[in-house]
N, C-alpha and C positions, 0 to 999 in steps of 0.2 A: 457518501457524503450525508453526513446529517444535519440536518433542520431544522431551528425552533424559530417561535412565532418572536423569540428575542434577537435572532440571526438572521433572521429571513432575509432583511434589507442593510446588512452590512457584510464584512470579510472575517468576522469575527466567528472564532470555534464555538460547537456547542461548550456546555462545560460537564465535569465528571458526572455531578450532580443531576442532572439534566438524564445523563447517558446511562446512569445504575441500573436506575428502576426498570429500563427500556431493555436491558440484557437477564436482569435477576432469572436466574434459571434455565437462562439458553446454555446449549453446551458450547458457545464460544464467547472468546474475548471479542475488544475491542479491536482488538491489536489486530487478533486473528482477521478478522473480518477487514479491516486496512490492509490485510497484506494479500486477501483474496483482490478486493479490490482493485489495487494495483496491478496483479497476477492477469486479471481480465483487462485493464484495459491496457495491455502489455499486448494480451492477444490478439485484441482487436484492431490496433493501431500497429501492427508489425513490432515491436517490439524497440520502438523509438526510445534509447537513454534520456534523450532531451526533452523529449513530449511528456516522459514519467515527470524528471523531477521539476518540470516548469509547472504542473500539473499535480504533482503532489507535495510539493516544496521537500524534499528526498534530494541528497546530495548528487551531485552528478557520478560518484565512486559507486551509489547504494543504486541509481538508475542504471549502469553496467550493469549489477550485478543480477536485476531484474531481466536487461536485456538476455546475460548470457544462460539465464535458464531457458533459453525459447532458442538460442542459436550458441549453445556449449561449444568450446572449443574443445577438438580431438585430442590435442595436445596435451590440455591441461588436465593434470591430476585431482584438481580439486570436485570432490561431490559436492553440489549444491541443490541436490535433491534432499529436504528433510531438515535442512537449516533454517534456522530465521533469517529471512530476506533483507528484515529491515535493520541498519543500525542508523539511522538518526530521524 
């Protein structure tokens, strides 16, 4: 979650502007770092679909999919190691 002295006291996002200068040169995105985020508090909290997307406003389709990196089904063929987690 990030912070500005513009955001501090309301529900409103930083904005891109704000968030450039703060990354210029790191080796990761924005993105990246929202999708660690989530990835952790996945871990921490058992791997609740509903705690992600209440919590990260993430559809409840994109919070499964968080879930089932932490409790894969045997069954399923699909790898979702190495994919982008996030679609909305």
């Amino acid at each position: 979650m990030f912070i500005s002295s513009q955001t501090a006291h309301t529900r409103a996002p930083v904005t891109t502007g704000w968030m450039q200068p703060l990354l210029r040169g790191l080796p990761v995105t924005a993105q990246q770092l929202r999708e660690d985020r989530i990835l952790e508090e996945a871990a921490v909290t058992g791997a609740d679909p509903q705690h992600l997307y209440a919590v990260f406003n993430i559809t409840p389709e994109t919070g499964l999919r968080y879930t089932h990196f932490f409790h894969p089904d045997p069954t399923d063929s699909d790898d979702v190691f190495g994919c982008n987690m996030e679609t909305s």
